[in-house]
Structures are given as structure tokens and as C-alpha cells.
PQR file of N, CA, C, O and H, with PARSE charges and radii, in Angstrom:
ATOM      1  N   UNK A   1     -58.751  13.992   6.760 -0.4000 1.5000
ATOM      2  CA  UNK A   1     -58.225  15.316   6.938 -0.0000 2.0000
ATOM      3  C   UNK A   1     -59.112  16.067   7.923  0.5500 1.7000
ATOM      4  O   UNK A   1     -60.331  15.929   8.022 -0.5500 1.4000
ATOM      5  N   UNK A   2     -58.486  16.724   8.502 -0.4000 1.5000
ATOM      6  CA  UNK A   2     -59.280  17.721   9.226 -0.0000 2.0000
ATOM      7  C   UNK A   2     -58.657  18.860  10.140  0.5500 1.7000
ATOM      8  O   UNK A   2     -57.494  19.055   9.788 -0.5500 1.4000
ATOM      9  H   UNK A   2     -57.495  16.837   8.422  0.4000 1.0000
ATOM     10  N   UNK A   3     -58.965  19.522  10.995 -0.4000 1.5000
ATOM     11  CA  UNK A   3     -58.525  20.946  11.407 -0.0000 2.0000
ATOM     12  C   UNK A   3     -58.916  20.933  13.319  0.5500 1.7000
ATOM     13  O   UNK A   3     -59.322  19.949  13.938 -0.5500 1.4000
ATOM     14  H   UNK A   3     -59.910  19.364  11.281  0.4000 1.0000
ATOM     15  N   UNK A   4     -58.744  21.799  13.684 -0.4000 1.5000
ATOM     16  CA  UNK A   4     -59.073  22.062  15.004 -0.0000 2.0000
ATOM     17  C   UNK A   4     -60.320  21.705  15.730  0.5500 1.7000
ATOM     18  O   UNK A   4     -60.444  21.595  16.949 -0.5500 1.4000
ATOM     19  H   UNK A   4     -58.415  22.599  13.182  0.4000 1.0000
ATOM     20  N   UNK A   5     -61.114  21.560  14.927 -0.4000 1.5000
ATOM     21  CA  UNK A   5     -62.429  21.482  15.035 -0.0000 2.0000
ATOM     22  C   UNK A   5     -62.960  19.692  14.582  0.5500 1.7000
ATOM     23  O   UNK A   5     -64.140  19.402  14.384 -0.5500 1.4000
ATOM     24  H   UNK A   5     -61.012  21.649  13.936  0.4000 1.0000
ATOM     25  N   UNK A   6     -62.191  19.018  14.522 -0.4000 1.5000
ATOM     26  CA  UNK A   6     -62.207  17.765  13.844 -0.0000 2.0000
ATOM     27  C   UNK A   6     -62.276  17.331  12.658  0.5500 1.7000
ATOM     28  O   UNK A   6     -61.704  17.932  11.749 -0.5500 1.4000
ATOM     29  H   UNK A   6     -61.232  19.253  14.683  0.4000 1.0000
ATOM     30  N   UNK A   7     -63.005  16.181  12.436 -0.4000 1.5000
ATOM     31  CA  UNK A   7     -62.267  15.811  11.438 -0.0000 2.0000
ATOM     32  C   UNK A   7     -63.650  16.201   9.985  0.5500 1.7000
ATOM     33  O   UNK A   7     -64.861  16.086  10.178 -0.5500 1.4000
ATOM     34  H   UNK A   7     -63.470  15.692  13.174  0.4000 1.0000
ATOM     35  N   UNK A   8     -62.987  16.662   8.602 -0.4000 1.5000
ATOM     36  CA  UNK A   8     -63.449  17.232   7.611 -0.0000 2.0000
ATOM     37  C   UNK A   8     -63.764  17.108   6.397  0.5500 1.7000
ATOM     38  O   UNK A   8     -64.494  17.832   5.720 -0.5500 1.4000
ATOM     39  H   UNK A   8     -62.004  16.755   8.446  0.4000 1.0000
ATOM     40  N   UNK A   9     -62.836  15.557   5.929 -0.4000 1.5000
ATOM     41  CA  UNK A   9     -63.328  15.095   4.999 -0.0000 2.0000
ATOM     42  C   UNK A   9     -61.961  13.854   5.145  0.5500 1.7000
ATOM     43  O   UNK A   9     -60.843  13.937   5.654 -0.5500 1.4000
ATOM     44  H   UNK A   9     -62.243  14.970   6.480  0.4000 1.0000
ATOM     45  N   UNK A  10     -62.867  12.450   4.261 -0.4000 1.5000
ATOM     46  CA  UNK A  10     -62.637  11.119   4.415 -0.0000 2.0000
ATOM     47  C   UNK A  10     -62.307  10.596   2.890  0.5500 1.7000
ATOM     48  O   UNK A  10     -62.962  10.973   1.918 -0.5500 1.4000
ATOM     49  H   UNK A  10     -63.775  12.382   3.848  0.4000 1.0000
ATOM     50  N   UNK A  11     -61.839  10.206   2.856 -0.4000 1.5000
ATOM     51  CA  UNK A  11     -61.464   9.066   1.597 -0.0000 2.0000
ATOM     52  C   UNK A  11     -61.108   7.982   1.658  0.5500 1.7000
ATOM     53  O   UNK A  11     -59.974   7.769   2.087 -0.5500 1.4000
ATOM     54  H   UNK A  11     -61.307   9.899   3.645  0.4000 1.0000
ATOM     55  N   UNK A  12     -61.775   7.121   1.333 -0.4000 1.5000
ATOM     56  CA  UNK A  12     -61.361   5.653   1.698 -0.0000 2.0000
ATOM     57  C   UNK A  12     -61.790   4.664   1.289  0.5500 1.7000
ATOM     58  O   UNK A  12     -62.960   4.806   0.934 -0.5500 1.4000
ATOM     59  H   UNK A  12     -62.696   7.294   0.984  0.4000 1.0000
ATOM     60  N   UNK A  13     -61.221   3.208   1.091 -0.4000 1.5000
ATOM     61  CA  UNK A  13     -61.999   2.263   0.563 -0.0000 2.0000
ATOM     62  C   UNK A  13     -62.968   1.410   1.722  0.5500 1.7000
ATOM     63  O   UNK A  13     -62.402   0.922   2.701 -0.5500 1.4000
ATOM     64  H   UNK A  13     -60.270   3.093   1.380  0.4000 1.0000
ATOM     65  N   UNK A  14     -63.992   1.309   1.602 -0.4000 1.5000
ATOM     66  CA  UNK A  14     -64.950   0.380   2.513 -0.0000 2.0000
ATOM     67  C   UNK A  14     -64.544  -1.253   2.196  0.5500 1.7000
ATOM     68  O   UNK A  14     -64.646  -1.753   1.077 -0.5500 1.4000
ATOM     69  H   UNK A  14     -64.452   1.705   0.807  0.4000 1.0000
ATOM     70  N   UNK A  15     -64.140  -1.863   3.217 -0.4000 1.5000
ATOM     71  CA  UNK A  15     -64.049  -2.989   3.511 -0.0000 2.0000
ATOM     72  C   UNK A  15     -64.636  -4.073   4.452  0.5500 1.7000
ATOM     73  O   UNK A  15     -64.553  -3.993   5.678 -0.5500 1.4000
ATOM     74  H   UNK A  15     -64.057  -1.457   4.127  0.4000 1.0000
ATOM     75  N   UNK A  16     -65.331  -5.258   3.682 -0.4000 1.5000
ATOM     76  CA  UNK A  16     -66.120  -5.973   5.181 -0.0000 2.0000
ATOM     77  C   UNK A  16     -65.440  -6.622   5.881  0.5500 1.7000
ATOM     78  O   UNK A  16     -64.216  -6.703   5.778 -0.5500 1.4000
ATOM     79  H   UNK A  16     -65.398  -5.323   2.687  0.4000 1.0000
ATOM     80  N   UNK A  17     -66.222  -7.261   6.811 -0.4000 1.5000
ATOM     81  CA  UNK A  17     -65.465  -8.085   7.943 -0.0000 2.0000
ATOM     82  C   UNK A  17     -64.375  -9.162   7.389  0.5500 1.7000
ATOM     83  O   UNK A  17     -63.366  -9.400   8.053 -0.5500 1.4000
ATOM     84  H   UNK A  17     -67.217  -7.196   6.895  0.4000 1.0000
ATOM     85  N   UNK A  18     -64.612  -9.766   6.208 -0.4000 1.5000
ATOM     86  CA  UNK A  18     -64.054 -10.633   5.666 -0.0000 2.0000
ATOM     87  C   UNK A  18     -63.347 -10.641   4.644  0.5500 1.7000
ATOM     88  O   UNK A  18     -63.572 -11.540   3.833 -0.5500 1.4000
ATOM     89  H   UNK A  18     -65.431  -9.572   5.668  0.4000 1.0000
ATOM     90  N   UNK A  19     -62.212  -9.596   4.331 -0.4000 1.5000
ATOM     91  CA  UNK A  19     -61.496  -8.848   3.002 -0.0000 2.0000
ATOM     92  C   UNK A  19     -61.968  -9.941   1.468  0.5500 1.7000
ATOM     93  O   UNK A  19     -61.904 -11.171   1.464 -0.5500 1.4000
ATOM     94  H   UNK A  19     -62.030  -8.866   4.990  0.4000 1.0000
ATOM     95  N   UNK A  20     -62.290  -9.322   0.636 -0.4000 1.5000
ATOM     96  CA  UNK A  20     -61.640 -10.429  -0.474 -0.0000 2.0000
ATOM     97  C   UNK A  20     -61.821  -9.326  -2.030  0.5500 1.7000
ATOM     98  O   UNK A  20     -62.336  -8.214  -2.150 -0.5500 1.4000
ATOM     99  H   UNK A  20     -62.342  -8.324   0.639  0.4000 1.0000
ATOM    100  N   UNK A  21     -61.145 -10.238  -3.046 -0.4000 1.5000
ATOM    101  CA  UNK A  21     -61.146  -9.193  -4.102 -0.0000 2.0000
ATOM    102  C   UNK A  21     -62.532  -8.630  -4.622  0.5500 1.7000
ATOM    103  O   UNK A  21     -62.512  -7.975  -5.664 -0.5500 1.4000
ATOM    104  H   UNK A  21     -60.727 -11.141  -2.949  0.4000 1.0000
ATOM    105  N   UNK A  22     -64.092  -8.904  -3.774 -0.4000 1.5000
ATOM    106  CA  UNK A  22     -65.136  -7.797  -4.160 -0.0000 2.0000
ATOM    107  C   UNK A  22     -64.571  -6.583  -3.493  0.5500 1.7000
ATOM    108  O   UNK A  22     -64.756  -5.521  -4.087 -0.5500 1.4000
ATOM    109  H   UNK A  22     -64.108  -9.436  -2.928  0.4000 1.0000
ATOM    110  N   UNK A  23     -64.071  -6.559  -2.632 -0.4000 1.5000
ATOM    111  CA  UNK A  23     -64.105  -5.221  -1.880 -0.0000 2.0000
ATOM    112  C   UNK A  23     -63.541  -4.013  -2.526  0.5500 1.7000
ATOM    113  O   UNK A  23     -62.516  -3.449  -2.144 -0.5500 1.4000
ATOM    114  H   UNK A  23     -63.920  -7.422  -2.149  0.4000 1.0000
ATOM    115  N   UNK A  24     -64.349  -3.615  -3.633 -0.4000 1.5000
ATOM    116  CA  UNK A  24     -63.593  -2.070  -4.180 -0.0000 2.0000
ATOM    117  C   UNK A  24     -64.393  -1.212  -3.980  0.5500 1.7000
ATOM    118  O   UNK A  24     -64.024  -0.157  -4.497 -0.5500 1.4000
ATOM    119  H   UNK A  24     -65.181  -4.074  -3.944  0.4000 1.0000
ATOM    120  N   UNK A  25     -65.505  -1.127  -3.379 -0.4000 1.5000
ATOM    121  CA  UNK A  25     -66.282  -0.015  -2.835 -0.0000 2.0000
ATOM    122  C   UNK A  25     -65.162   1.242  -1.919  0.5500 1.7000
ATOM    123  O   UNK A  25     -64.239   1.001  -1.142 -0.5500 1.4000
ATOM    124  H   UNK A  25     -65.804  -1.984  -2.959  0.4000 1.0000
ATOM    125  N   UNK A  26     -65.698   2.572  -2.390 -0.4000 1.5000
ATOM    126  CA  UNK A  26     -64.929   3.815  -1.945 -0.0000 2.0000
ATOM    127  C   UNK A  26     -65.800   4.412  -1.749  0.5500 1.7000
ATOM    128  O   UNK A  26     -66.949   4.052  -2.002 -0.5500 1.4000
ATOM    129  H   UNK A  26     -66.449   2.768  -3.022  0.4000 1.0000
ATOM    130  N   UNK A  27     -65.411   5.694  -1.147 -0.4000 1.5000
ATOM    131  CA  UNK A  27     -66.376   6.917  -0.742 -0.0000 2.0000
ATOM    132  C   UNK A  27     -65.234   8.077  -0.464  0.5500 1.7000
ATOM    133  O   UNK A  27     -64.075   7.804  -0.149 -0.5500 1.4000
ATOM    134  H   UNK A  27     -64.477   5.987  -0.941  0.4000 1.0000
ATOM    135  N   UNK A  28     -65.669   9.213  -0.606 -0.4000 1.5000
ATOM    136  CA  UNK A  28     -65.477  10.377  -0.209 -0.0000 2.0000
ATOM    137  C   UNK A  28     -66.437  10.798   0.551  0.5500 1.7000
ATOM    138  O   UNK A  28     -67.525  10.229   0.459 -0.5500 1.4000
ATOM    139  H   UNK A  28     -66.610   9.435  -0.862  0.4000 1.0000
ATOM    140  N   UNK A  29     -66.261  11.927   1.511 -0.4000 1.5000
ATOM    141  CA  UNK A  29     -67.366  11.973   2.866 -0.0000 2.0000
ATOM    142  C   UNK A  29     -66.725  13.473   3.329  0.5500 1.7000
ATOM    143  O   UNK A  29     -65.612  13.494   3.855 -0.5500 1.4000
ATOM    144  H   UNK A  29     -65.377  12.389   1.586  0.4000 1.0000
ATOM    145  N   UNK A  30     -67.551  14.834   3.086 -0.4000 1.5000
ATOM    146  CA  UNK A  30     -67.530  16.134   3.504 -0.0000 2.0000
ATOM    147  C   UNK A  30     -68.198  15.595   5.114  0.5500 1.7000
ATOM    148  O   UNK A  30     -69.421  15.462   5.139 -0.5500 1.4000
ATOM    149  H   UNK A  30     -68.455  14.817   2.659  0.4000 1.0000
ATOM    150  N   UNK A  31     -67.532  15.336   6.235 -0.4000 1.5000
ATOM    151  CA  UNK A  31     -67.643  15.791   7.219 -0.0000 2.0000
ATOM    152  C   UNK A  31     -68.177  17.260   8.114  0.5500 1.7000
ATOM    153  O   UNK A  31     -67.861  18.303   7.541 -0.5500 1.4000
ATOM    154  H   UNK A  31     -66.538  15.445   6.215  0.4000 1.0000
ATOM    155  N   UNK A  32     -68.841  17.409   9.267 -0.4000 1.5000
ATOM    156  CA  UNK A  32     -69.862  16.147   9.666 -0.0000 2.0000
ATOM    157  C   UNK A  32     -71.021  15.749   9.096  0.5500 1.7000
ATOM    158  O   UNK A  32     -71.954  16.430   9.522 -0.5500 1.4000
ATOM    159  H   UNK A  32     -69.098  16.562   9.733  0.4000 1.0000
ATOM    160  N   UNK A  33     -71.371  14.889   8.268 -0.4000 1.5000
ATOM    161  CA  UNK A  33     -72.536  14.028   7.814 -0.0000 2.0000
ATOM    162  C   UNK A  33     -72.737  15.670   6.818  0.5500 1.7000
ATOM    163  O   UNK A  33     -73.679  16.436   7.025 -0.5500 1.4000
ATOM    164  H   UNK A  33     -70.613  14.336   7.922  0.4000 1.0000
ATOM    165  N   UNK A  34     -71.899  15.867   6.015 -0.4000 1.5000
ATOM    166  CA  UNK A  34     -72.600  16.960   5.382 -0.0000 2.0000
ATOM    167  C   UNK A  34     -73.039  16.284   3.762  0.5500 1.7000
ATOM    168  O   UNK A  34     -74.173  16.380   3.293 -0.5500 1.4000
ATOM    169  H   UNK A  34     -71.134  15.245   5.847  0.4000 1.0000
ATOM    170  N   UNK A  35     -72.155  15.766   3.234 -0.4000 1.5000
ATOM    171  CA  UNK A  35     -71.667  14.743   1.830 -0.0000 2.0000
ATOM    172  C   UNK A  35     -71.372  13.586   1.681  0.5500 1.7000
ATOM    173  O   UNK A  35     -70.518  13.183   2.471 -0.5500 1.4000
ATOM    174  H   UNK A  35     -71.234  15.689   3.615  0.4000 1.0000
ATOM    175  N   UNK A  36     -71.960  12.477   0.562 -0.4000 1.5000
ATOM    176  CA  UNK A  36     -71.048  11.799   0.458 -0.0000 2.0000
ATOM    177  C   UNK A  36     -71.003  11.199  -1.243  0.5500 1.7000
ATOM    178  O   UNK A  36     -72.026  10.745  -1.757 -0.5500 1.4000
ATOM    179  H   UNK A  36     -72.653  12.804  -0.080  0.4000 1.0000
ATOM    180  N   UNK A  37     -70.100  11.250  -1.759 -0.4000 1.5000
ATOM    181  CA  UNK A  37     -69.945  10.344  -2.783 -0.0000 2.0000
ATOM    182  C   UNK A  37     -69.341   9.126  -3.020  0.5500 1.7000
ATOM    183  O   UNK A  37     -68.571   8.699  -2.160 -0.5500 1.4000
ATOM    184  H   UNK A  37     -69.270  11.618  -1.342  0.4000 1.0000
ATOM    185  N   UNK A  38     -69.552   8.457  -4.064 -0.4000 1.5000
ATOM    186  CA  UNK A  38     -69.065   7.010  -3.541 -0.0000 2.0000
ATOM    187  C   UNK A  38     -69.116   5.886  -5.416  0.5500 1.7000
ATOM    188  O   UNK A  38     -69.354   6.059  -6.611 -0.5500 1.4000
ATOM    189  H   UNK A  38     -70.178   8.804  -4.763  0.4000 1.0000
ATOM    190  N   UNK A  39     -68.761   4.953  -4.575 -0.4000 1.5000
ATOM    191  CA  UNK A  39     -68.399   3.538  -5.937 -0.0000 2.0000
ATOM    192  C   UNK A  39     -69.122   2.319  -4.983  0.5500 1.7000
ATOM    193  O   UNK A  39     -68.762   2.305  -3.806 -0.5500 1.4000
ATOM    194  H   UNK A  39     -68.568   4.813  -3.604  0.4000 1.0000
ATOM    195  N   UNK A  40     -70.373   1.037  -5.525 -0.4000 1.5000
ATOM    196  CA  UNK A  40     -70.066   0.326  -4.513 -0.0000 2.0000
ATOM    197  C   UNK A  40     -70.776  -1.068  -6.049  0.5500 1.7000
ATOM    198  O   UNK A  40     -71.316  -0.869  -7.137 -0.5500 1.4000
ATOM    199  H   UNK A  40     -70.665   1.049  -6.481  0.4000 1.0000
ATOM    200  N   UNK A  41     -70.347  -2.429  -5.258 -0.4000 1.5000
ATOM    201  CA  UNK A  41     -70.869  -3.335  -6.010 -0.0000 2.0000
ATOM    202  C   UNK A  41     -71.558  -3.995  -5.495  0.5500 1.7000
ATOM    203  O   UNK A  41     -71.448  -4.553  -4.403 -0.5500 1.4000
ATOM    204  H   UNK A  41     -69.908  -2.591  -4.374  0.4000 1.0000
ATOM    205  N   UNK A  42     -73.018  -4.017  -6.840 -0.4000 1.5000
ATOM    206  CA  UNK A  42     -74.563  -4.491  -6.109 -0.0000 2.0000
ATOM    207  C   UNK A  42     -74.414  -5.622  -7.248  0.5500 1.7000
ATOM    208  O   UNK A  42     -73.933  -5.511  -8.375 -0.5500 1.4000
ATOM    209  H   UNK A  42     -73.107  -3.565  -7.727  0.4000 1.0000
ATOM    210  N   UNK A  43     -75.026  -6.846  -6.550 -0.4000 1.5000
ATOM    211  CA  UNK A  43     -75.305  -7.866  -6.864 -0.0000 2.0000
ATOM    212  C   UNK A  43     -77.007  -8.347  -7.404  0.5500 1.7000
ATOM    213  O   UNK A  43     -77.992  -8.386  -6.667 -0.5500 1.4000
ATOM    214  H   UNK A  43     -75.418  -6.936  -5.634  0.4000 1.0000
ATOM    215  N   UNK A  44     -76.976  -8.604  -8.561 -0.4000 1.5000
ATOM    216  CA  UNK A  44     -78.476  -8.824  -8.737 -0.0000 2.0000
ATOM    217  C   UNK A  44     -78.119 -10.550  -9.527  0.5500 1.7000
ATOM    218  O   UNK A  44     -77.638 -10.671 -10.654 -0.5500 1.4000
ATOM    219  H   UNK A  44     -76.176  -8.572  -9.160  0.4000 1.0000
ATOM    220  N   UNK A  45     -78.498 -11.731  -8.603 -0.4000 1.5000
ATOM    221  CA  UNK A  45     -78.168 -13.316  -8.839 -0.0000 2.0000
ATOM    222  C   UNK A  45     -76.755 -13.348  -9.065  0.5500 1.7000
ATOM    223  O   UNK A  45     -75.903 -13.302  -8.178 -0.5500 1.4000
ATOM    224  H   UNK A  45     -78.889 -11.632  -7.688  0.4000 1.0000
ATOM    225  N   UNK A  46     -76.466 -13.463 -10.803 -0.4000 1.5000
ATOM    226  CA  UNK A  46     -74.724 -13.908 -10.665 -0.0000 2.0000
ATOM    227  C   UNK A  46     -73.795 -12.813 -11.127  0.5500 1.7000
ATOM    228  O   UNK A  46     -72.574 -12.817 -10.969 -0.5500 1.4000
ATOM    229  H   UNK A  46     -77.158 -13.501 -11.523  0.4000 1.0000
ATOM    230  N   UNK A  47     -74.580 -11.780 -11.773 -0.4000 1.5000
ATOM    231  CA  UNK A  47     -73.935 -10.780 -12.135 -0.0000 2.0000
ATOM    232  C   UNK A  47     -73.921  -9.877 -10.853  0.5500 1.7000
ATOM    233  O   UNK A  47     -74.656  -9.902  -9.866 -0.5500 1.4000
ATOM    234  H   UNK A  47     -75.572 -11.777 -11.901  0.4000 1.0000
ATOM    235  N   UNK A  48     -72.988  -9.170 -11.131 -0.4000 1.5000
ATOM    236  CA  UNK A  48     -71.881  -8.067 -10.276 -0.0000 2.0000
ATOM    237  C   UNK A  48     -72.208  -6.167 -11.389  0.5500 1.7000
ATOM    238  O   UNK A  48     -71.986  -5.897 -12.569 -0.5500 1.4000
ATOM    239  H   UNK A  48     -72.391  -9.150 -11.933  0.4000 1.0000
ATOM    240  N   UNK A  49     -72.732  -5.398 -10.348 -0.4000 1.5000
ATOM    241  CA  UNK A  49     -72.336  -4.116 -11.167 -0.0000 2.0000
ATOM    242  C   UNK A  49     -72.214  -3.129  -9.723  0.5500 1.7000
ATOM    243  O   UNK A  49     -72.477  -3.129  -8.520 -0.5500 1.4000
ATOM    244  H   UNK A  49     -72.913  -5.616  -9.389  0.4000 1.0000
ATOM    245  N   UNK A  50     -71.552  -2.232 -10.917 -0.4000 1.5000
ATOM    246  CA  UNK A  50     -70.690  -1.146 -10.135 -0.0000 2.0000
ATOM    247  C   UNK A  50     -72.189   0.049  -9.938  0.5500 1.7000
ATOM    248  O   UNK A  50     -72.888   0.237 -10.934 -0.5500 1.4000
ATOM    249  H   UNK A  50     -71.337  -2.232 -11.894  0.4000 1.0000
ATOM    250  N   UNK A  51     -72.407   0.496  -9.107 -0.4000 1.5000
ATOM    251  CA  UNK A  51     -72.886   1.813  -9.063 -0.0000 2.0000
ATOM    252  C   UNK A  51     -72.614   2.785  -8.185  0.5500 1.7000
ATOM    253  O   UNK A  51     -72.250   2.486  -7.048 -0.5500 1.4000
ATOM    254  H   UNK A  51     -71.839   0.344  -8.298  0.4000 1.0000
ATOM    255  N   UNK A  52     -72.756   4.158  -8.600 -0.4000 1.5000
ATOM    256  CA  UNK A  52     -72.496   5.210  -7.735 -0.0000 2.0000
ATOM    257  C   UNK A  52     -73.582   5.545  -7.105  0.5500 1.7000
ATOM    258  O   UNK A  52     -74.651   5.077  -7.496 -0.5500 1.4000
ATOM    259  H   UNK A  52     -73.051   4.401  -9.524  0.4000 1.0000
ATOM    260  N   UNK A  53     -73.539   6.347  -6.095 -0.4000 1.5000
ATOM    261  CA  UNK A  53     -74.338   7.374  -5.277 -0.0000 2.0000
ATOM    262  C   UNK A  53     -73.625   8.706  -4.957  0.5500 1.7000
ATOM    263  O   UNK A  53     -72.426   8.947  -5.090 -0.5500 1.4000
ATOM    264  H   UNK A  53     -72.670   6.726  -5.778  0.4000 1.0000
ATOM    265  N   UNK A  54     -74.547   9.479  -4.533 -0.4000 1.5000
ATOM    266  CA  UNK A  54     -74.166  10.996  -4.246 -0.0000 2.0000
ATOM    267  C   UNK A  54     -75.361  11.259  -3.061  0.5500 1.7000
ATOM    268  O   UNK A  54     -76.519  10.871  -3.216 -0.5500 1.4000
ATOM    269  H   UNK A  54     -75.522   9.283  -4.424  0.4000 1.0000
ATOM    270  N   UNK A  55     -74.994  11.816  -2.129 -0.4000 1.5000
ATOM    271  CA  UNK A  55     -75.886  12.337  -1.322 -0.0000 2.0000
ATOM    272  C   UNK A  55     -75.520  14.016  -0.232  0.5500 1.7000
ATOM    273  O   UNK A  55     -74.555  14.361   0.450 -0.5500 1.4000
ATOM    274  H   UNK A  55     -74.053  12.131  -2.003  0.4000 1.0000
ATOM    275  N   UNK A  56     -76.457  14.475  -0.467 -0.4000 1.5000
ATOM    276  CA  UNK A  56     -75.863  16.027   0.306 -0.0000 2.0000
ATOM    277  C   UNK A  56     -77.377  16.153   1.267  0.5500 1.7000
ATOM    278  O   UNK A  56     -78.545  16.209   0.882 -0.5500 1.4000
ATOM    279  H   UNK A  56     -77.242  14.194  -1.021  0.4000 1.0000
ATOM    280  N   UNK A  57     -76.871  16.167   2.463 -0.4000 1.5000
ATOM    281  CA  UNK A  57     -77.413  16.578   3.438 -0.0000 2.0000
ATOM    282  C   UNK A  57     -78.002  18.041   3.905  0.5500 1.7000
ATOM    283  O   UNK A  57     -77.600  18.746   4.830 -0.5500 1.4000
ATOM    284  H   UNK A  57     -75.922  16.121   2.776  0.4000 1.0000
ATOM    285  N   UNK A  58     -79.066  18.277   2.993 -0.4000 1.5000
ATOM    286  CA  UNK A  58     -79.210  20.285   3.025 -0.0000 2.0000
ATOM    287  C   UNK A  58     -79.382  20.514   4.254  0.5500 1.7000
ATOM    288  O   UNK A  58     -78.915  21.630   4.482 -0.5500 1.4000
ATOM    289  H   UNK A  58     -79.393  17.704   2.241  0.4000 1.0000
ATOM    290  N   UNK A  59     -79.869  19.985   5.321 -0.4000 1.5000
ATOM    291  CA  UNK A  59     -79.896  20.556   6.645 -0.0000 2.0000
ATOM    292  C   UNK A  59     -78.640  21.232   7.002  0.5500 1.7000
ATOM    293  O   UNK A  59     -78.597  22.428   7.292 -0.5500 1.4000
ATOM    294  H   UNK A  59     -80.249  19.079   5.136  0.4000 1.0000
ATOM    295  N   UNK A  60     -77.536  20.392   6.975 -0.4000 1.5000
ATOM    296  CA  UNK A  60     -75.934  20.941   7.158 -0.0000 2.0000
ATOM    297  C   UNK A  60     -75.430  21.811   6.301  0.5500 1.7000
ATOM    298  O   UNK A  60     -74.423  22.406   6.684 -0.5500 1.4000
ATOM    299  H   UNK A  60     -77.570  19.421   6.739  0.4000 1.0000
ATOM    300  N   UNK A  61     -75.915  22.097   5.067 -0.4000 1.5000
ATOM    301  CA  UNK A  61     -75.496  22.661   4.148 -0.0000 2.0000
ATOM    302  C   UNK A  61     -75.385  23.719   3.988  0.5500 1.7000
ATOM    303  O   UNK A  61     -76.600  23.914   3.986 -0.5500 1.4000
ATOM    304  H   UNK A  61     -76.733  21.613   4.756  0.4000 1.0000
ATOM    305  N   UNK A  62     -74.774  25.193   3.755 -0.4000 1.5000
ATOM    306  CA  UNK A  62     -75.364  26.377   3.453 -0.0000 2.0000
ATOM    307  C   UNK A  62     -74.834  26.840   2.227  0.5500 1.7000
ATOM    308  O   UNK A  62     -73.657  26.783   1.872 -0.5500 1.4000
ATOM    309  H   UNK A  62     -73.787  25.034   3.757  0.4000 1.0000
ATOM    310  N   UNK A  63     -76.092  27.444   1.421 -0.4000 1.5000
ATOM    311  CA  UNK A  63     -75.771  27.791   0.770 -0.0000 2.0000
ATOM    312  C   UNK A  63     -76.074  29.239  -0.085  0.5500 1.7000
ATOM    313  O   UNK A  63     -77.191  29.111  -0.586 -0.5500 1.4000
ATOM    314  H   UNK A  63     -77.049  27.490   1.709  0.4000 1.0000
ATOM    315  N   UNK A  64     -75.762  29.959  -0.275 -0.4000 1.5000
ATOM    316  CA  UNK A  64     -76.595  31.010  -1.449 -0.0000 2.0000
ATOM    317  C   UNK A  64     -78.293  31.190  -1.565  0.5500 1.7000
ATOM    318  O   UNK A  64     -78.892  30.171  -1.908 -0.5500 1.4000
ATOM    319  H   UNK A  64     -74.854  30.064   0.132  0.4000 1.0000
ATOM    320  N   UNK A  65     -79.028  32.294  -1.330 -0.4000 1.5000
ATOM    321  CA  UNK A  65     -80.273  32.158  -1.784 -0.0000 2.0000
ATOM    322  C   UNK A  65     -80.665  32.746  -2.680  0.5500 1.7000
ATOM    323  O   UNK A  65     -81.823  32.586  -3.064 -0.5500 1.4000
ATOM    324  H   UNK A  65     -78.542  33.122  -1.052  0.4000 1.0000
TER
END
């Protein structure tokens, strides 16, 4: 999505070069580089887990003091 000014926020699933059924990693993304939240799967030997992240960029950010 986005407006006159480009583009503003993203949703989408991340996919690698080589599709297959790991690929359920997502993100949401406040544009430009302001946010992002997300789903991704980390591998530790044979097990598989899901974890999230969150990250906010305060440089871009404004907020309230």
C-alpha cells in the first residue's frame, strides 16, 4: 500500500529462491525502514521452530515526549 509519496506499508510472505512447504515466513513492514514485524522458521539440527521478531527503527520514528 501506499500514497503519493510511495510506498507505506508491506505484507507479505517471504519466499526463497527455491519455493517449498518451509516457506511460511511473513512480515509486515511500516515503510520507509520505519517497522517491522514478522513469523520466520529457525532451525536448530532436526527440529524446526517458529519465531517472531519486532523491530522499530527510532531514528524514523516520531513520537510524543
Amino acid at each position: 500500500m501506499g500514497d503519493e509519496t510511495g510506498k507505506r506499508l508491506a505484507l507479505g510472505v517471504e519466499q526463497s529462491d527455491t519455493p517449498s512447504a518451509d516457506d511460511n515466513d511473513w512480515h509486515l513492514v511500516f515503510e520507509p525502514d520505519r517497522a517491522w514485524i514478522g513469523m520466520y522458521v529457525a532451525r536448530d539440527g532436526t527440529r524446526k521452530y517458529v519465531k517472531g521478531f519486532l523491530s522499530v527503527n527510532t531514528d524514523k520514528v516520531k513520537y510524543p515526549r
